[in-house]
C-alpha positions in Angstrom: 1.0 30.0 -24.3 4.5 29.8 -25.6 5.8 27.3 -28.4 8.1 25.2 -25.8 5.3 24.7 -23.8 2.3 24.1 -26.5 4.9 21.2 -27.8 5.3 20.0 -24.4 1.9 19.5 -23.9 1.5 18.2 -27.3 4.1 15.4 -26.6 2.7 14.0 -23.0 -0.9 13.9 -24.9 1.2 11.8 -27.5 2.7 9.5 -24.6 -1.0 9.3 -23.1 -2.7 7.8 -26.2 0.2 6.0 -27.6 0.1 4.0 -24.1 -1.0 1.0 -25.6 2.1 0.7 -28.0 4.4 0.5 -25.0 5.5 -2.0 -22.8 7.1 -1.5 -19.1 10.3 -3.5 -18.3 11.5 -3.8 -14.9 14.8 -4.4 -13.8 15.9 -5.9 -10.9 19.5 -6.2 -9.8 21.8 -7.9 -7.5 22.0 -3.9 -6.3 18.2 -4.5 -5.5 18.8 -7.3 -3.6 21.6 -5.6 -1.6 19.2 -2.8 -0.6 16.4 -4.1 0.1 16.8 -7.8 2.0 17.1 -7.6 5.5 15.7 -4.0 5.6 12.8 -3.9 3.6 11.7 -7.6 2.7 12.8 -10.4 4.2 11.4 -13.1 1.7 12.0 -13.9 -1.7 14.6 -11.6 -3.4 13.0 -8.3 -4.6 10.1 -6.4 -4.7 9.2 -5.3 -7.9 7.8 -2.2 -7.1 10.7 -0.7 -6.4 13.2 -1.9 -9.2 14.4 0.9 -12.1 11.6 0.6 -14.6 11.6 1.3 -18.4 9.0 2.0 -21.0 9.8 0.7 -24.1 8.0 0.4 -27.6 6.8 -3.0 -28.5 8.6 -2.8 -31.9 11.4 -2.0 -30.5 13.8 -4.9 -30.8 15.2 -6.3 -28.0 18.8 -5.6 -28.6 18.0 -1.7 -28.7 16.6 -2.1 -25.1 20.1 -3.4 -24.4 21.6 -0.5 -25.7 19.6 1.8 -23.5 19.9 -0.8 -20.1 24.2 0.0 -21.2 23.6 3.5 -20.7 21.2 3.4 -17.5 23.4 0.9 -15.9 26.8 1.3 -17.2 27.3 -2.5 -18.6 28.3 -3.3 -22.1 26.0 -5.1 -24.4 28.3 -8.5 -24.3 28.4 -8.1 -20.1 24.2 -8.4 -20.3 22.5 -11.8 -19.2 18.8 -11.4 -18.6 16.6 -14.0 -17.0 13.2 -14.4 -17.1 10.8 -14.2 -13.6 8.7 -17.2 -12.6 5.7 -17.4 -10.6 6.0 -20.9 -8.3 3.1 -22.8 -6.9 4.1 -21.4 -3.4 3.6 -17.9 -4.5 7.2 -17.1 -4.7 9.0 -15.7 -7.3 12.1 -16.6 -8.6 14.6 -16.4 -11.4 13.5 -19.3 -13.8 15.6 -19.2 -17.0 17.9 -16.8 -19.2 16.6 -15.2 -22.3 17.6 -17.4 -25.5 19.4 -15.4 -28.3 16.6 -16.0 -30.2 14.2 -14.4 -28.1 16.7 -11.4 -27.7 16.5 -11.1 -31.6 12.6 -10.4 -31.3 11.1 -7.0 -30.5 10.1 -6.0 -27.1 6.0 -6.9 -27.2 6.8 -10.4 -28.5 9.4 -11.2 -25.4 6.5 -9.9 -23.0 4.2 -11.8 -24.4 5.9 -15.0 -23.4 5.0 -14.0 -19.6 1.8 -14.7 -17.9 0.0 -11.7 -18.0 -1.6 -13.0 -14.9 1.3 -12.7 -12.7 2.7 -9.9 -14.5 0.1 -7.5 -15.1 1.0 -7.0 -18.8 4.9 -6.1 -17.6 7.6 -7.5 -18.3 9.8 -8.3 -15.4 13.7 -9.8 -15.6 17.0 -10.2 -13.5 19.8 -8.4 -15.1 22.7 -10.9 -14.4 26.3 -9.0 -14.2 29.3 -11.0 -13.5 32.6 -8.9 -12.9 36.2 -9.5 -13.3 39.0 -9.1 -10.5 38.8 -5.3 -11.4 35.3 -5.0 -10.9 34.9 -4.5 -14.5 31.7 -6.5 -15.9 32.8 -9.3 -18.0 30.6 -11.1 -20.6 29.1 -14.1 -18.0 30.7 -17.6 -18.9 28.0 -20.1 -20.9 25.2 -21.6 -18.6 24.5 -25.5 -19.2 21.9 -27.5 -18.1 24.1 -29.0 -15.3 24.4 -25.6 -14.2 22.0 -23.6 -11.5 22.2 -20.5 -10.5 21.6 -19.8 -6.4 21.2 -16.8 -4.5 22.4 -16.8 -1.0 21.4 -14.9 2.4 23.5 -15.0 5.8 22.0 -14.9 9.0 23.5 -13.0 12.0 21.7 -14.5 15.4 23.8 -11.9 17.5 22.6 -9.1 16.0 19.2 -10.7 14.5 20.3 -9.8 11.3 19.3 -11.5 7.6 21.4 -9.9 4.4 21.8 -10.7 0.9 25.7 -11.9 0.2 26.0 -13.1 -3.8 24.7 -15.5 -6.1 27.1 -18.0 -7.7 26.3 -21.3 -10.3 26.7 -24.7 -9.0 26.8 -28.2 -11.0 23.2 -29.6 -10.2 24.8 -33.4 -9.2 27.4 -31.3 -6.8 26.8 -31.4 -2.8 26.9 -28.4 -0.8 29.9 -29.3 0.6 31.7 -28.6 -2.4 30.9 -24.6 -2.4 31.2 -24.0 1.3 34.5 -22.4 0.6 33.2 -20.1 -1.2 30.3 -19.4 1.0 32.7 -18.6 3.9 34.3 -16.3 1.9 31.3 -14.8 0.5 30.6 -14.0 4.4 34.0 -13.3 5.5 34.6 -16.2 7.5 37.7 -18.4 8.4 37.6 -21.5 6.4 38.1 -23.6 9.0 34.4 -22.4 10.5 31.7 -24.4 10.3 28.4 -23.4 8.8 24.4 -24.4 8.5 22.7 -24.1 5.3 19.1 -23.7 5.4 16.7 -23.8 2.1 14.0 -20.9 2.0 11.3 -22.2 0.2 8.2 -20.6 1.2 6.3 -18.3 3.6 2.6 -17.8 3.2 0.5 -19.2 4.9 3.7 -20.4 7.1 7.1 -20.4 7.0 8.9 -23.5 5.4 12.6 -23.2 5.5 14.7 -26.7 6.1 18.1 -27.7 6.6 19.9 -28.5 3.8 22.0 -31.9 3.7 25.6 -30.7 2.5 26.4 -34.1 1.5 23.0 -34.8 -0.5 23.5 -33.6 -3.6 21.5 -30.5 -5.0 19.4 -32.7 -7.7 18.3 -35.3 -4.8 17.8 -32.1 -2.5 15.4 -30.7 -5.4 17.4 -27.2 -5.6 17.2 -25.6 -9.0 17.3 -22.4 -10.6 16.4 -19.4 -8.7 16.3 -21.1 -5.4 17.3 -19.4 -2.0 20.0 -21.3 0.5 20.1 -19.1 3.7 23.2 -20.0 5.8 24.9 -18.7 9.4 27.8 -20.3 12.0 27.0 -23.3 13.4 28.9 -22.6 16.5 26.3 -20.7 18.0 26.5 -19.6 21.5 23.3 -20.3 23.5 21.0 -17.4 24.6 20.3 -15.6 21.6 16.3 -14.9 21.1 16.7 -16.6 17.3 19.4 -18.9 17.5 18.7 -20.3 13.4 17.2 -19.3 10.2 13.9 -20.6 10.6 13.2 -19.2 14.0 13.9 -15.6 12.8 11.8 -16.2 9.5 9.3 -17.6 11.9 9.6 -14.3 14.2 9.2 -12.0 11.3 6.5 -13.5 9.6 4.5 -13.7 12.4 5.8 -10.2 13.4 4.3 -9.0 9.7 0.7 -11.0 10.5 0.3 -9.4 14.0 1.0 -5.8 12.2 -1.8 -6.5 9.8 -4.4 -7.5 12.1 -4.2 -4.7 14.4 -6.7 -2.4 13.7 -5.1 -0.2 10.7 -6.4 2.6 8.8 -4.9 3.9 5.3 -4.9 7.6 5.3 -3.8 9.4 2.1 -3.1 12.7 0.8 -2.1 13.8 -2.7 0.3 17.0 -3.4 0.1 18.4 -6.8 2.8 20.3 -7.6 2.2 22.6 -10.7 5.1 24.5 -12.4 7.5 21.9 -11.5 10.4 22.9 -13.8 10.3 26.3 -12.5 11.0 25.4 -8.9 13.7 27.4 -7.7 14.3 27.0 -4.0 16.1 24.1 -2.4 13.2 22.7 -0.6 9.4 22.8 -1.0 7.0 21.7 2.1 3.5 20.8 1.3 0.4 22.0 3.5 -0.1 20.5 7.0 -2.9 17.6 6.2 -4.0 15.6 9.2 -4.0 12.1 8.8 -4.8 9.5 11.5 -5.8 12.3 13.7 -2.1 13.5 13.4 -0.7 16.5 11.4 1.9 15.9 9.0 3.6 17.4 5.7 5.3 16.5 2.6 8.9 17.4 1.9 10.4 17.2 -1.6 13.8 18.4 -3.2 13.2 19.2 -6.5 16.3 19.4 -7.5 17.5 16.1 -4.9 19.3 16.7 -2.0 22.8 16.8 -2.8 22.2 13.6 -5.5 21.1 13.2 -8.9 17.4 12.1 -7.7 14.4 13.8 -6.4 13.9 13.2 -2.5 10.6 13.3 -0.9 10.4 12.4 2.8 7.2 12.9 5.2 7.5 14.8 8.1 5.5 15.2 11.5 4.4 19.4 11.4 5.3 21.2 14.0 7.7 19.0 16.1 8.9 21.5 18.1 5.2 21.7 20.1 5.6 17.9 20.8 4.8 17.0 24.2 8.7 15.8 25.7 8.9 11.9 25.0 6.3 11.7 21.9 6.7 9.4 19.9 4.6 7.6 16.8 5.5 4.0 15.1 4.1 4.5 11.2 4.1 2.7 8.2 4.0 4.6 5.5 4.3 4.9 1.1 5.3 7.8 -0.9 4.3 7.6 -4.2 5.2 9.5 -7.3 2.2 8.9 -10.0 2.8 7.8 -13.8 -0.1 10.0 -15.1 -0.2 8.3 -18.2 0.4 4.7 -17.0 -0.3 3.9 -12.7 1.2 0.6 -13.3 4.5 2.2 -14.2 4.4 4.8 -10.5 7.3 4.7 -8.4 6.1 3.8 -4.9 8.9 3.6 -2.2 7.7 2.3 1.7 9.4 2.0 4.7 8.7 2.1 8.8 9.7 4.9 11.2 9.1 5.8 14.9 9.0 9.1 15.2 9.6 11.4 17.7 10.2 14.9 18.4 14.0 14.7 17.7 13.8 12.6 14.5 10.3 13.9 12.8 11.4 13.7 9.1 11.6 10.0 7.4 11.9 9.4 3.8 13.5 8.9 0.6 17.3 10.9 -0.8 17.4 9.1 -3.7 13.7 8.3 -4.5 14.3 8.4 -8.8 16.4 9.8 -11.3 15.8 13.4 -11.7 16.4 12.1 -15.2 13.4 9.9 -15.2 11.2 12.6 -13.7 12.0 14.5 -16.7 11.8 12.2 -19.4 8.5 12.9 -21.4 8.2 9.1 -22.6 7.5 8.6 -18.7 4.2 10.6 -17.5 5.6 11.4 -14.1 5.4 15.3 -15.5 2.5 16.1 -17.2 1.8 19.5 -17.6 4.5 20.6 -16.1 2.7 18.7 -12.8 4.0 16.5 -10.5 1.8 14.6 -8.6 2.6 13.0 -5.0 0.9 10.9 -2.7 1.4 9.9 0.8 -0.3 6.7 2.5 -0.1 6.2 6.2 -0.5 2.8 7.6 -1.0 2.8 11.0 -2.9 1.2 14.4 -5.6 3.4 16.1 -4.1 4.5 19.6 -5.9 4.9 23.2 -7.1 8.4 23.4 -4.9 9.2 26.1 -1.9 9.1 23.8 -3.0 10.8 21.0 -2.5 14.5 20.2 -3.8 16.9 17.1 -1.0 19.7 16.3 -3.3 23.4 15.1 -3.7 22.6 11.7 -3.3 25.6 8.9 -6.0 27.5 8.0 -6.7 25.9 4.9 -6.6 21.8 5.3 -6.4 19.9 2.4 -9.3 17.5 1.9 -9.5 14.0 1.9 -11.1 11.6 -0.8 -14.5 10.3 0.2 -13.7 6.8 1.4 -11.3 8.5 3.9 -13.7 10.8 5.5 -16.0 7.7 6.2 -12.9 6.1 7.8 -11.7 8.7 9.9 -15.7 9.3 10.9 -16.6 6.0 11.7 -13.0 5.3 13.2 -14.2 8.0 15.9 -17.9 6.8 16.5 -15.8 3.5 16.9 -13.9 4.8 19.4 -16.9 6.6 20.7 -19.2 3.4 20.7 -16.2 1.1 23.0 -16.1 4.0 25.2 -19.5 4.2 25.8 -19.7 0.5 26.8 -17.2 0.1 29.0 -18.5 3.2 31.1 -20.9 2.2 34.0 -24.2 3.5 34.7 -24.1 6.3 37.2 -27.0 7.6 39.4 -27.5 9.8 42.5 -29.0 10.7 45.8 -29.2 14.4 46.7 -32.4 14.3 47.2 -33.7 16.8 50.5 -36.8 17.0 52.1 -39.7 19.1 52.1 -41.2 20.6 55.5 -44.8 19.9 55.6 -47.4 22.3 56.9 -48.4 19.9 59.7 -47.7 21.1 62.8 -49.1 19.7 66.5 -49.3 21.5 69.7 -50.0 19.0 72.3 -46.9 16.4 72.5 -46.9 13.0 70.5 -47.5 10.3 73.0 -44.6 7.0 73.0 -46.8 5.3 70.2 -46.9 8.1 68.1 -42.7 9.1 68.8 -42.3 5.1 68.1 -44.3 5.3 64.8 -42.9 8.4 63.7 -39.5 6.7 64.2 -40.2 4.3 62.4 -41.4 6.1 59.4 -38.9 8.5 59.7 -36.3 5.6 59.3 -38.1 3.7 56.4 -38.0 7.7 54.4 -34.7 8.1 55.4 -33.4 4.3 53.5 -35.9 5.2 50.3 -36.5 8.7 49.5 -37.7 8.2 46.6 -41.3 6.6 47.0 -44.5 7.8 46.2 -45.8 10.1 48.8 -42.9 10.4 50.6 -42.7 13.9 51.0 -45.6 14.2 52.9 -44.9 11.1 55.1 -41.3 12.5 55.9 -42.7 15.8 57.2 -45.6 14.1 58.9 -43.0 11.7 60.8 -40.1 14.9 61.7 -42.8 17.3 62.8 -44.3 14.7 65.2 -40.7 14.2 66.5 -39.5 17.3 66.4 -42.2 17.9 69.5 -41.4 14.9 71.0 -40.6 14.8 74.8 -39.7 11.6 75.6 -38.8 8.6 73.6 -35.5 10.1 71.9 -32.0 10.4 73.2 -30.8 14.1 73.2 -28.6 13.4 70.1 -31.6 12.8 68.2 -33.8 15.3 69.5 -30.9 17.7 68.8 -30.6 16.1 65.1 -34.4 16.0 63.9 -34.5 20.0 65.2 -31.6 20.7 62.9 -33.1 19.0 60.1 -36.8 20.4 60.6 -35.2 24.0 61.0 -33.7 23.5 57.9 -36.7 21.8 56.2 -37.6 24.2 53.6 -34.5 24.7 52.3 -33.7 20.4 52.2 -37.4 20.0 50.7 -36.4 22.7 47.8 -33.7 20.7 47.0 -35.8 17.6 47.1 -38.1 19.1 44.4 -35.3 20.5 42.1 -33.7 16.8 42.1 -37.0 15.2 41.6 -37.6 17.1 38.4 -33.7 17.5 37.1 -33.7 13.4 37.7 -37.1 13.1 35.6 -35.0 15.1 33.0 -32.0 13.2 33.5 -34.4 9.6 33.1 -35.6 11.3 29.7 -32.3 12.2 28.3 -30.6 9.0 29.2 -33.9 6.8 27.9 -33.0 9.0 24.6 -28.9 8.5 24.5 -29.7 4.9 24.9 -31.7 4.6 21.8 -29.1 7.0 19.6 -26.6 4.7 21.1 -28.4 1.7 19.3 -28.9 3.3 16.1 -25.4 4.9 16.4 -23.9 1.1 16.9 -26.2 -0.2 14.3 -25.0 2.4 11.5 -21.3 1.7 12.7 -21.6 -1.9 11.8 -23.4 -1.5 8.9 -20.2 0.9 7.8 -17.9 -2.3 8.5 -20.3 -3.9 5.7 -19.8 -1.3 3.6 -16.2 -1.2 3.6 -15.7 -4.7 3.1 -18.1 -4.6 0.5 -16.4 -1.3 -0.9 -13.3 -2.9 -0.8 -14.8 -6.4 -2.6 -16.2 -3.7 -5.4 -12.7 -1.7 -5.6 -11.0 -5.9 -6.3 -13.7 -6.4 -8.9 -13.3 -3.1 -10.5 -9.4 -3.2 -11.0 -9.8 -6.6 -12.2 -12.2 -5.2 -15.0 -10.1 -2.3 -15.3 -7.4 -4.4 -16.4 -9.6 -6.8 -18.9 -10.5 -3.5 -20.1 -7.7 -2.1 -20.6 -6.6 -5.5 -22.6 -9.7 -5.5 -24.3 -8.8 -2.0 -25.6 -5.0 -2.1 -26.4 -6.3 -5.3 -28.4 -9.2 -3.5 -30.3 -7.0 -1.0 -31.2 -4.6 -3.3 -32.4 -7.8 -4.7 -34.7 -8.3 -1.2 -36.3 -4.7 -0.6 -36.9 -4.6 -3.5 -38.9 -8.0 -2.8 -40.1 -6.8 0.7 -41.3 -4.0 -0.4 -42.6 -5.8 -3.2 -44.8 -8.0 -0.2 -45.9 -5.1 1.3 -47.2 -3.6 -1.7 -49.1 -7.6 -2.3 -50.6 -7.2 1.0 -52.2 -4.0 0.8 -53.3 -4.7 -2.5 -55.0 -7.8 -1.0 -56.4 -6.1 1.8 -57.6 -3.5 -0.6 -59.3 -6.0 -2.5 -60.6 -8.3 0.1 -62.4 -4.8 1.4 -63.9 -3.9 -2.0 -65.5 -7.8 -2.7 -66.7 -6.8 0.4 -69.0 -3.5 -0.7 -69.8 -5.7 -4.2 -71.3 -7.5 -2.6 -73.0 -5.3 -0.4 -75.0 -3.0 -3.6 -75.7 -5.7 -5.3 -77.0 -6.8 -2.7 -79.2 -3.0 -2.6 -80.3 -3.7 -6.4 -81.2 -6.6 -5.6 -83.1 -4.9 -3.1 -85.0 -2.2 -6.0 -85.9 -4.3 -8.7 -87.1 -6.2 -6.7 -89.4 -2.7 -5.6 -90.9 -1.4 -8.8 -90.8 -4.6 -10.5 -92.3 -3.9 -7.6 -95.1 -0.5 -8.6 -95.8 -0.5 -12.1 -96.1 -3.5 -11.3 -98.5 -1.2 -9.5 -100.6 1.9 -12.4 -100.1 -0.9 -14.9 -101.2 -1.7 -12.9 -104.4 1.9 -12.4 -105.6 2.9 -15.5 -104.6 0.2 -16.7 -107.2 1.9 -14.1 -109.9 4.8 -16.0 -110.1 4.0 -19.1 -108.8 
């Protein structure tokens, strides 16, 4: 193994147990919101997921974090406002308050600390607010007073049924709307002589609440504050449009987003290791075909980004060229690139696609910094690994439109929990189809000719009976005895003289010349439809048990998934419980230290007392002996 990479390894098993002296920050910015409203999310303003993040010592003072957001982001230390997320009772979060310069002098863990570790999850999550000049320059952001709120704003396009984010701006609290509607319109690119709506988001779980907002009501008496959301559109609407307002396109979507999640989804997932990273040389590097959702599919990834500064990753649909003409597939998915040393801190990107044969690659250019990737204080490369994981969320189709591409020879395998999905998915399918089917039966049946045989005519009674029985074997051939009956009843007619038309004389012939053959055929159906009785007597019961094992797996997977909630919850108690007991034997350690250095010190100075006070000793004896000798001369010459 060379030196480069033994201190490699040496500094990502650093990272890994030094985990607990770092703290991740994420950064949202008005960037963020750009990207991501109206195309991703459609609430609130950002999901936090997919923010730049940073790990950061928890010594490591605040300002010095600044210095490192200035090089990430390009804005100057005096240009930086940060503000502090905030968990509301409706479950949304918002922008709540800026960062004191007093917290800003603390280090890192202390400013995190200040968050609910509930909502955060032991990050540390703030709004990098950048104001810039008529150059586009950031300039340091003017002083905020309490009078002052700070509102983010969305415009809604009923033509097009489209919702964006268009700027933030402060407002005096005791203003009314009215007063920043110029600067709305301008915001939006609107004439200034249109009129506008303005609509407050407030909340959307269970159900949307978003209400008009009073321009002439002041924002204190309208309850707006810090944070808060004012969507806003023409008001000069033309009539016909599917969402004519703000609320009934929030409406639309939200409801669009429940009906998604309770169709009958499956998450399928695949994970690509990809070992000797750094050494990557081509362009481009495809994973192996994996099926998921009964489907084949493959990663791509750049390693180098395609023509940008990031690594890409996109999934693709394998083998699209064997696509039957006019295929297509709506999907859901996540791509995920794991922090080895920290999950919390994984870059996890997700977005919708249909595809189809002519557009069977979806993904991500600009998925992270190749920088990041390579940083070792991040675990994204561990070992010179990269690891990459793909997460399909999508409805189970009719079996009529799906299809399964020839998967390579060697299929990757799936965790356990998704094998159990995918086999009780089919036996699902299985089970529904097997309900719906009817019960089908059959009537082949022949006859057998019988051995009886006449040769004196029947008489009219006898033809008569004979009919008769003939007609009652004919409507049930499938009553005890009724072999021998039918052969009795179409030998006596087949001699008859009298008492039949021609037609039927002519008809029972045919059938008793061909009586052998019609009764072999009786006797093969009897015995194949005793088989056929068997079997279906034994589907039926492996259909019960098979039903019975398929709802016990819905118990199981709820309970599983009840289990997996529990677990992370504990996971993360442990986790605190952990960073915190190290914490304890740091401290412990280091009192260790001081307990032996003040031992140390004291044993030292014990010996420096005790050669003083033998240096005293020494003194008062020859002091005592002098003044013995001042007393005796003084009495000399006294």
């Amino acid at each position: 193994m060379s030196l480069m990479k033994e201190q490699e390894e040496e500094e990502q098993r650093k990272c890994k147990t030094q985990a607990h002296l770092y703290t991740i920050i994420k950064v949202a910015r008005e960037e963020d919101l750009v990207d991501k409203i109206g195309k991703d999310i459609y609430f609130d303003l950002v999901d936090h997921d997919k923010v730049r993040s940073f790990r950061i010592q928890k010594q490591t003072p605040f300002t010095l974090f600044k210095e490192e957001v200035a090089r990430e982001f390009g804005v100057p230390l005096q240009c930086q406002r940060f503000w502090l997320w905030a968990k509301r009772e409706n479950h949304t979060y918002r922008p709540n308050r800026p960062l004191t310069p007093q917290e800003e002098a603390q280090p890192v863990g202390q400013v995190r600390e200040m968050r609910n570790k509930a909502y955060y999850k032991g990050q540390l999550k703030l709004f990098l607010e950048v104001v810039l000049g008529l150059d586009l320059v950031p300039v340091s952001p003017p002083e905020k007073t309490d009078e002052d709120i700070l509102l983010f704003f969305k415009l809604y396009n009923p033509e097009k049924g489209e919702l964006r984010y268009v700027g933030r701006l402060f407002a005096k609290i005791y203003h009314r709307p009215i007063e920043i509607l110029p600067r709305l319109k301008e915001m939006a690119g609107f004439n200034q002589d249109e009129e506008i709506e303005l609509f407050e988001e407030i909340k959307f779980e269970p159900s949307v609440m978003c209400e008009h907002l009073d321009k002439e009501t002041s924002f204190r008496m309208s309850q707006i504050g810090d944070g808060d959301i004012i969507c806003f559109q023409k008001a000069d609407n033309e009539d016909g449009f599917r969402y004519p307002d703000v609320p009934s396109f929030l409406e639309y979507v939200h409801n669009r987003q429940h009906a998604m999640e309770e169709q009958s989804f499956t998450l399928w997932k695949y994970t690509w290791k990809i070992t000797n990273f750094s050494s990557l040389t081509q362009r481009k590097y495809y994973s192996e075909v994996f099926t998921l959702s009964n489907h084949a599919w493959r990663i791509l990834i750049f390693p180098k980004g395609n023509n940008t500064e990031h690594l890409s990753i996109y999934l693709e649909v394998a083998d699209s060229e064997r696509l039957p003409s006019g295929w297509s597939r709506n999907a859901r998915f996540k791509l995920t690139l794991i922090d080895q040393n920290n999950y919390g801190n994984s870059r996890i990107r997700e977005t919708e696609h249909n595809f189809t044969g002519r557009e069977s690659l979806w993904g991500f250019t600009s998925f992270i910094l190749l920088s990041e990737v390579r940083d070792g204080r991040n675990g994204y490369l561990v070992n010179n690994t990269l690891m990459v994981v793909a997460e399909l969320l999508a409805p189970q189709l009719p079996a009529e439109s799906t299809w399964l591409a020839e998967p390579s020879a060697n299929i990757p395998q799936a965790t356990k929990t998704d094998a159990f999905n995918t086999y009780f998915s089919n036996l699902e399918e299985l089970i529904n189809v097997a309900e719906s089917s009817s019960a089908r039966g059959g009537s082949n049946a022949s006859n057998q000719k019988g051995a009886l045989s006449t040769s004196e005519a029947p008489t009219l009674e006898e033809v008569q009976k004979a009919r008769l029985s003939l007609k009652e074997c004919l409507s049930d051939l499938f009553k005890l005895n009724i072999k021998d009956r039918l052969a009795e009843a179409v030998s006596t007619l087949s001699m008859a003289k009298r008492g039949l038309s021609r037609d039927r004389q002519k008809s029972v012939k045919a059938f008793w010349a061909n009586f052998d053959e019609f009764t072999s055929d009786f006797l093969t159906f009897e015995r194949d439809n005793v088989e056929f009785e068997l079997q279906k007597l034994m589907k039926d019961q492996m259909f019960v048990t098979m039903k019975k094992n398929h709802e016990t797996h819905v118990l199981y997977k709820q309970l599983l998934g009840d289990l997996t909630e529990k677990e992370e919850e504990l996971n993360e108690k442990l986790e605190e419980v952990k960073s915190k007991r190290r914490e304890l034997i740091s401290s412990w350690e280091t009192l260790m230290v001081e307990s032996e250095e003040a031992k140390s010190g004291y044993e030292d100075q014990e010996k420096k007392v005790e050669e003083a006070e033998e240096k005293k000793r020494i003194a008062e004896e020859r002091m005592s002996r002098s003044r013995t000798a001042w007393s005796n001369l003084k009495l000399l010459f006294g």
